[in-house]
C-alpha positions as CSV (number, residue, x, y, z in Angstrom):
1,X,0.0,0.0,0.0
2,X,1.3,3.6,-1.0
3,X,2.2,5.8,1.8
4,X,-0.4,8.9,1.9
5,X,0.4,12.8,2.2
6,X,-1.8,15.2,2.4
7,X,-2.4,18.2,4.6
8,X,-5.7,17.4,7.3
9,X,-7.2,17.6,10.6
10,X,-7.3,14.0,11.5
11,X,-9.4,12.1,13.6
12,X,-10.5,9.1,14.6
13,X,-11.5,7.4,11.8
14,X,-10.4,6.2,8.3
15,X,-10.7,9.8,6.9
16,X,-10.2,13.0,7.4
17,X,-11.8,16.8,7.3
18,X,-10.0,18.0,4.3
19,X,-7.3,16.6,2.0
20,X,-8.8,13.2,1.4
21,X,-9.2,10.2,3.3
22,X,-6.2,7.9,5.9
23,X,-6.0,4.4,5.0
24,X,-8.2,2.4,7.6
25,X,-5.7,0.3,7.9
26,X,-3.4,2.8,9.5
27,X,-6.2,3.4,12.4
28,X,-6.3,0.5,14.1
29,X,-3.2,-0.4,15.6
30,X,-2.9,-4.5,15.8
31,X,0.4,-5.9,17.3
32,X,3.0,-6.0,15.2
33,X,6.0,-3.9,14.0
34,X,6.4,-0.7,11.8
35,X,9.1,1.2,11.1
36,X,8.7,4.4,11.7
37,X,11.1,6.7,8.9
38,X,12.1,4.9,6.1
39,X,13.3,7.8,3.6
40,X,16.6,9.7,4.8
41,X,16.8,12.6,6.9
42,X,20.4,13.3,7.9
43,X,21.3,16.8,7.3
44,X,25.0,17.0,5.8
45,X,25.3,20.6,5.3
46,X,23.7,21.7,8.7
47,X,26.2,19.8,10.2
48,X,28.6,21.9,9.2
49,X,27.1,25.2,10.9
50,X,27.7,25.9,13.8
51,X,24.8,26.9,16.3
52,X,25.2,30.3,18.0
53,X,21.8,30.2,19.2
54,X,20.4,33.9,19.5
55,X,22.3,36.0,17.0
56,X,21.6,39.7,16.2
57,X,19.8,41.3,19.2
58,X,18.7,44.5,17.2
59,X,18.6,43.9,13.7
60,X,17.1,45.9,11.2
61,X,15.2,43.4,8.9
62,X,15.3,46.3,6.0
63,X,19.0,46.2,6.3
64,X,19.2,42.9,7.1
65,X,22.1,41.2,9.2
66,X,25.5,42.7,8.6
67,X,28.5,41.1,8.5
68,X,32.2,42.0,7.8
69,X,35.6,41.2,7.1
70,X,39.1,43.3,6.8
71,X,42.1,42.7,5.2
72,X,45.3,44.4,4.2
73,X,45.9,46.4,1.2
74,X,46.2,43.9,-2.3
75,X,49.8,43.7,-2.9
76,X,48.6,43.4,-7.2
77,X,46.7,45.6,-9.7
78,X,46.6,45.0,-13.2
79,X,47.0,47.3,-16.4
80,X,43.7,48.5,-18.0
81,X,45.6,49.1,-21.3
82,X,48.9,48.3,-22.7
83,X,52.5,49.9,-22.0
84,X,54.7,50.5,-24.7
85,X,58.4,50.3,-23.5
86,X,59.1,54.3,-24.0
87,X,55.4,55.5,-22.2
88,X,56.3,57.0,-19.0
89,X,52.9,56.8,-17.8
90,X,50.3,53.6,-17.1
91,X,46.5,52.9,-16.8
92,X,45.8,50.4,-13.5
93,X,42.6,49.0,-13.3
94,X,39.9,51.1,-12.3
95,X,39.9,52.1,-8.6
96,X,42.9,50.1,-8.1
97,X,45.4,53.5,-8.2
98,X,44.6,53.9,-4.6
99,X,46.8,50.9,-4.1
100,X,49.7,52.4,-4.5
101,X,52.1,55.1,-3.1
102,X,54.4,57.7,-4.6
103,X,57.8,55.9,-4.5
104,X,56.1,53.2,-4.7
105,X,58.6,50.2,-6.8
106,X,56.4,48.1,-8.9
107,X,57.2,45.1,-11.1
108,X,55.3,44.4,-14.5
109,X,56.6,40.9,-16.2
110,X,60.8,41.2,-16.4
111,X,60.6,44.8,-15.7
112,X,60.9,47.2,-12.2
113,X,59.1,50.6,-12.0
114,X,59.3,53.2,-9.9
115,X,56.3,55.5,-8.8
116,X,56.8,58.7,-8.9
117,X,53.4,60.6,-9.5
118,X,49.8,59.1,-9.2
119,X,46.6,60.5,-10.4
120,X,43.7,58.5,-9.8
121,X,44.4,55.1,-11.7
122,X,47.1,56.8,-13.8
123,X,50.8,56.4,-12.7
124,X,53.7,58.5,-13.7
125,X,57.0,55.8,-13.6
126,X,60.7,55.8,-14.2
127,X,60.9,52.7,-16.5
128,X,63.8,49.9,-16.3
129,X,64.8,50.7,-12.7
130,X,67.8,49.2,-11.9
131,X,69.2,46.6,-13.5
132,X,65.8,45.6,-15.6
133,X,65.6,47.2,-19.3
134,X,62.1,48.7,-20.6
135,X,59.6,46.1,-22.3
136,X,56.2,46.3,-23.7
137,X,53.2,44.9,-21.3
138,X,50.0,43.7,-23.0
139,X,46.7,45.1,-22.0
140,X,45.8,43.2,-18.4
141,X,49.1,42.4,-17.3
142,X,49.8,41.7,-13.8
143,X,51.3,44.5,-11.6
144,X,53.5,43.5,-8.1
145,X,53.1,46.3,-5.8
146,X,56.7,45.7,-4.5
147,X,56.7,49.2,-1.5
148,X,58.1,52.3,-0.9
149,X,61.8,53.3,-2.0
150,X,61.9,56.8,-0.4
151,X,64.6,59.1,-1.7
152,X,66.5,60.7,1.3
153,X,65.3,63.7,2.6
154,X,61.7,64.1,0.5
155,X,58.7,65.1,2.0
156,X,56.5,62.5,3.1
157,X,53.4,61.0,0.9
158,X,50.4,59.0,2.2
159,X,50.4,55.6,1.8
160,X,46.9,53.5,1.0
161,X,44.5,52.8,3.8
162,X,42.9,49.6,3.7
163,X,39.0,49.3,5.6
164,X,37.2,46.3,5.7
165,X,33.7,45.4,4.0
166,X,30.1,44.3,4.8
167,X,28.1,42.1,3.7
168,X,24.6,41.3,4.3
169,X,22.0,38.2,5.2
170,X,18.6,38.3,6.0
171,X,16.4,35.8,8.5
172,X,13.4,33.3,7.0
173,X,11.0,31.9,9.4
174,X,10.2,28.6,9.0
175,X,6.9,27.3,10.3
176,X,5.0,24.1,10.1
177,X,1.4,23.3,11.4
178,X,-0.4,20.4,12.2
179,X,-4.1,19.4,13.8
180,X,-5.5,16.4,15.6
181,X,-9.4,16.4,16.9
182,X,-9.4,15.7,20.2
183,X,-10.4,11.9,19.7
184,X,-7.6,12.0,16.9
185,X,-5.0,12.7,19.6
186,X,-5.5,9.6,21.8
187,X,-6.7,6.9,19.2
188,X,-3.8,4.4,18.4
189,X,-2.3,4.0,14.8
190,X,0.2,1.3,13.4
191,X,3.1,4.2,13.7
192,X,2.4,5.1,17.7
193,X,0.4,3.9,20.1
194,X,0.5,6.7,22.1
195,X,-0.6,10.3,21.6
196,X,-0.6,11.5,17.9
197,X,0.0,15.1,18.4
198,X,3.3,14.4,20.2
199,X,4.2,12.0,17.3
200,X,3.7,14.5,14.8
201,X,5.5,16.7,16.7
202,X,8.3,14.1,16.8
203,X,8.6,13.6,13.1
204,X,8.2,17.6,12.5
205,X,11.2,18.2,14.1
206,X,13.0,16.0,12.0
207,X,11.4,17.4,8.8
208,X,12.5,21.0,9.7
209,X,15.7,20.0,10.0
210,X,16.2,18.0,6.3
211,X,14.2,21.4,4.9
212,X,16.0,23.6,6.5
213,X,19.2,21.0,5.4
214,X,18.0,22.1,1.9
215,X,17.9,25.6,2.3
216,X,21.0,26.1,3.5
217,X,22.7,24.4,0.4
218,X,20.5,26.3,-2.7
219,X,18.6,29.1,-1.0
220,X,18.3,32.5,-2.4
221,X,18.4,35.9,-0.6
222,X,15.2,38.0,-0.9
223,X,15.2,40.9,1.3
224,X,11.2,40.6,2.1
225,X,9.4,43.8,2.5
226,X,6.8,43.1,5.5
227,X,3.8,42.4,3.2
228,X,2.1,39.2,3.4
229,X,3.1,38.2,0.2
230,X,6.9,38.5,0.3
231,X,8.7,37.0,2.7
232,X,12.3,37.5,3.3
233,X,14.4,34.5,2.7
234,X,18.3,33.6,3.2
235,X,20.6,32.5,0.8
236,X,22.1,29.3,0.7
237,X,26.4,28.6,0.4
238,X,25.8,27.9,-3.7
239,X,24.7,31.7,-4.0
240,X,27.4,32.6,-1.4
241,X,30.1,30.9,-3.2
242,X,30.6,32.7,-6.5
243,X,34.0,34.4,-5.9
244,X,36.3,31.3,-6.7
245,X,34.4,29.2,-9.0
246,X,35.5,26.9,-12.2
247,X,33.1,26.5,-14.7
248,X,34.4,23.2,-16.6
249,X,31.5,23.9,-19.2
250,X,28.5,22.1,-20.3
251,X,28.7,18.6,-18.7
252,X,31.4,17.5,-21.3
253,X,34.4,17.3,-19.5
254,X,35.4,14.8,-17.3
255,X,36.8,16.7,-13.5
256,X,40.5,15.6,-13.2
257,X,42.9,16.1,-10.2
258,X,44.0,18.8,-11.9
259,X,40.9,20.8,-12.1
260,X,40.8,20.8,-8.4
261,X,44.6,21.4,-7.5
262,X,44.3,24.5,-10.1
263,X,41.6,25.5,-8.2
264,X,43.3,25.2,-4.6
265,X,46.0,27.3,-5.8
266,X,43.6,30.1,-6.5
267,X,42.6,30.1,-2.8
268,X,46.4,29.3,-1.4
269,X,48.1,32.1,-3.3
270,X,45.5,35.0,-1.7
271,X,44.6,33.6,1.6
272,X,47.2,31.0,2.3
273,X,47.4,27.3,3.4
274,X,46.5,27.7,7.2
275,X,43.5,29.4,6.0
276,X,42.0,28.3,2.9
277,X,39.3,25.7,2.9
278,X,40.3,22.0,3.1
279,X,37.3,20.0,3.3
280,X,35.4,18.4,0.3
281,X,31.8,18.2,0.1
282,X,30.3,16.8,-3.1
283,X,27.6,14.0,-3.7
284,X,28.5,10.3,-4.7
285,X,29.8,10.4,-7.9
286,X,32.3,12.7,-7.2
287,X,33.2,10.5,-4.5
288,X,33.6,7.4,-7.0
289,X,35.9,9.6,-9.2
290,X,38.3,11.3,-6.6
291,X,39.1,7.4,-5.9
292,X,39.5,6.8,-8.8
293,X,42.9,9.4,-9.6
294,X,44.5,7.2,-7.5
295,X,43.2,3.6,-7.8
296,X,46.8,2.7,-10.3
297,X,48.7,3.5,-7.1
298,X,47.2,0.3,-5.1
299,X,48.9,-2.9,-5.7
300,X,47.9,-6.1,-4.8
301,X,48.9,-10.1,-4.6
302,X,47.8,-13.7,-4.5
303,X,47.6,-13.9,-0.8
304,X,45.4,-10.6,-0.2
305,X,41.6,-11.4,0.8
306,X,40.3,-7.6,0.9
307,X,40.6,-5.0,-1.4
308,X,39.8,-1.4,-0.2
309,X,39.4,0.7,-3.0
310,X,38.4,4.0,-0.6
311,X,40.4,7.0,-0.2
312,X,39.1,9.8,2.3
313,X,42.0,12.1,2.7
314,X,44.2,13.6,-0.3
315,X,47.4,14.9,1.0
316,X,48.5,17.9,-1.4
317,X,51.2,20.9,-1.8
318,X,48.0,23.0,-0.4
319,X,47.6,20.7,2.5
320,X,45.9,18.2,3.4
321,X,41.7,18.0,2.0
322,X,39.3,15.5,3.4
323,X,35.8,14.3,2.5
324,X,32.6,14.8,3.8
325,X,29.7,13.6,1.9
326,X,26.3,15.4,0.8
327,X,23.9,13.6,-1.4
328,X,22.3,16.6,-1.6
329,X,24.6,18.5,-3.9
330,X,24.2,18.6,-7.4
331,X,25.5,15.4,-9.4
332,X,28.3,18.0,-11.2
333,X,29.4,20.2,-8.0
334,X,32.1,20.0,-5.3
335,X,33.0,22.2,-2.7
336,X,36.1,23.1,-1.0
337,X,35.2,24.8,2.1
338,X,36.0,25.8,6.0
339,X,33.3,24.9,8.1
340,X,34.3,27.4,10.5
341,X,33.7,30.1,8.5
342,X,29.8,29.2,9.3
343,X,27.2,30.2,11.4
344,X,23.8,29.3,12.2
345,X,21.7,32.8,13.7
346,X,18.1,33.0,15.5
347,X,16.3,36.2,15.1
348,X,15.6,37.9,18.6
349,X,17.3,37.2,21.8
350,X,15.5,33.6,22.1
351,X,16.9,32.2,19.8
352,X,16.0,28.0,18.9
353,X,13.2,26.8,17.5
354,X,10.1,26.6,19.0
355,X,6.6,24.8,19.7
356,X,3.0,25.2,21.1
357,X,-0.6,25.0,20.3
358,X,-2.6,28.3,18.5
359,X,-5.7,28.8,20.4
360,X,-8.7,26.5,19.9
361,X,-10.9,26.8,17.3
362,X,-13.5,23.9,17.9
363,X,-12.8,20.6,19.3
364,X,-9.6,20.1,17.8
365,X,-6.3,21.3,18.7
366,X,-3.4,23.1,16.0
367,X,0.4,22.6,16.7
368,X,3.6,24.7,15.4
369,X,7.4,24.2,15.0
370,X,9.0,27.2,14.0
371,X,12.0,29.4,14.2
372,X,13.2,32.5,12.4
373,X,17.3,32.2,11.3
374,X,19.8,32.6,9.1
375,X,23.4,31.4,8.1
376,X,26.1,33.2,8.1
377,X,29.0,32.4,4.8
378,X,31.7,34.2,6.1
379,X,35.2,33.8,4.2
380,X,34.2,33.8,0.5
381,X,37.6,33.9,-0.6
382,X,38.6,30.8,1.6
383,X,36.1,28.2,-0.2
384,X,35.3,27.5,-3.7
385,X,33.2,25.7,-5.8
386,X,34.1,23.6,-9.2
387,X,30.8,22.7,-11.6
388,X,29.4,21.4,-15.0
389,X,32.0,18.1,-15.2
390,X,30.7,15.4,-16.9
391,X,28.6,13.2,-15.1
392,X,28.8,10.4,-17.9
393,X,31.0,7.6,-15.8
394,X,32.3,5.9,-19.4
395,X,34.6,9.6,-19.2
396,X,36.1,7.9,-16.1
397,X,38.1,4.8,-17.1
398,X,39.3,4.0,-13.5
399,X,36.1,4.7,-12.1
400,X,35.4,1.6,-9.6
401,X,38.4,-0.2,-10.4
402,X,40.4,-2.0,-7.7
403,X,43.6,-1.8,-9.4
């Protein structure tokens, strides 16, 4: 018999007020066992977050929650047209001349430069300081801010001051309802014996948790404007992962080692190895495939009765990266990620989910479970995210194979 789902005030009986009718089967409750949740309900990326239970006490929900992070001034700009080897003058990219001082020694490919007059994004250089000779730069070249060379005796010239950014999250609440007539409550069923509204209570706590699971991976920011019809909503770590991405294109090429080591060394050259993300979280098949870059490096013989064909850790140059699965994730995503960068946040000073009854409306009573909260992604620039690999496992010769 099919399981039934449908939204009613149930009772006593093989049917209900609205929403159709319960199997009569499922009223009575004879002696013998049932299982109670059959279809999965762990919650891999909610594991990840910490709980700070509470969060923002005053909060604006029309600015949302805030959130920041600092750094020091970039140490590389880039040219925003190309420098003939006579020009004494250069374009940086725009907004990007505030990076750099007067006296300032910069390095463009083979070549050393020396600042000597900025205004705005344009530079005023001594070309081939030093021992280095002149040379032409193509259009988006990569500029070292090496520092200051002061000459003896000048006045002094501000240098760059770096402040930090915000970014911003807003809270969803989350709310789910239930009723039971009063003769509903205390009639037995196959699933409990006991009373009903307390079992459904049971089972929607777990069900908040795999939806909320589910937000927190591919939810979308929506900043809500207090109407009854648009409700603010948080977004997810897919939206807030966008600053180090690789698009492999169109679910025709296979992911190699490769793909992901170039990827690392995004993240270690701007925020280093101590800390840059090193945990995996992918579904399955990417599972299947990271074992299988390194299944030709097991060896086996005649006497061996067990072959292990699982690896969990991957020691690299970047350190060391280990795996923790989410079936949840698309089939062609992984994500390299710090789970301490995360945070789980209750609107008000409560904090938690909560439940209770609304008042009565007849002889029945109506149950809640509800919070209101929101993630916090801090850290973009420590995680990333590589998508659209081929999910086709004849691209993956070695996929399964003990080797």
């Amino acid at each position: 018999m099919a399981q039934t789902t449908q939204r009613s005030r149930y009772n006593a009986y093989g049917a209900a007020v609205t929403g159709g009718s319960v199997p009569t089967t499922l009223v009575r409750r004879p002696d013998f066992p049932f299982i109670p949740f059959m279809r999965r309900y762990d919650t891999p990326t909610l594991d990840l977050i910490s709980d700070k239970n509470g969060g923002p006490k005053l909060v604006s929900m029309s600015e949302g929650w805030e959130y920041g992070e600092s750094d020091l001034i970039p140490r590389t700009t880039a040219l925003a047209a190309a420098q003939s080897d006579s020009v004494l003058t250069l374009l940086v990219t725009a907004g990007h001349g505030d990076r750099v001082q007067v006296w300032d020694m910069i390095r463009i490919g083979d070549e050393n430069e020396l600042v000597t007059a900025i205004s705005t994004d344009t530079l005023t250089v001594t070309r081939g300081w030093g021992s280095t000779s002149n040379a032409t730069h193509a259009n988006k070249a990569v500029i070292e801010i090496l520092g200051p060379a002061i000459p003896e005796g000048v006045d002094y010239v501000l240098s760059a001051t770096q402040r930090g950014e915000t970014f911003r999250q807003y809270a969803q609440i989350m709310e789910f309802v239930w009723q039971n007539t009063y003769r509903g409550e205390v009639t037995p069923t196959h699933e409990e014996s006991g009373n009903q509204f307390k079992y459904e209570l049971k089972k929607k706590i777990k069900e908040s948790a795999e939806r909320l699971d589910n937000l927190l991976l591919s939810g979308v920011k929506n900043q809500g404007d207090g109407s009854q019809t648009n409700p603010s909503t948080f977004g997810g770590i897919r939206e807030a992962t966008t600053t180090y991405t690789t698009d492999m294109g169109g679910n025709t090429v296979p992911l190699e080692l490769f793909d992901m080591l170039t990827q690392w060394q995004v993240n270690y050259l701007d925020v280093g190895m101590a800390d840059m993300g090193k945990t995996i979280m992918a579904g399955p098949l990417f599972k299947r495939i990271m074992n299988s870059w390194y299944q030709a490096s097991r060896r086996t013989t005649n006497s061996d009765a067990k072959i292990n064909t699982v690896w969990n850790t991957i020691e690299t140059d970047f350190g060391t990266f280990t795996w923790k699965p989410n079936h949840k994730c698309d089939n062609d995503e992984v994500f390299t990620l710090n789970p301490g960068d995360f945070s789980l946040h209750y609107y008000g000073p409560d904090g938690k989910w909560h439940s209770g009854t609304y008042e009565p409306q007849g002889w029945y009573k109506t149950g809640f479970y509800r919070a209101d909260l929101g993630p916090i992604w801090q850290a973009e620039r420590r995680r990333s995210r590589v998508y659209d690999w081929s999910v086709t496992e004849a691209d993956y010769p070695l996929l399964d194979v003990a080797a």
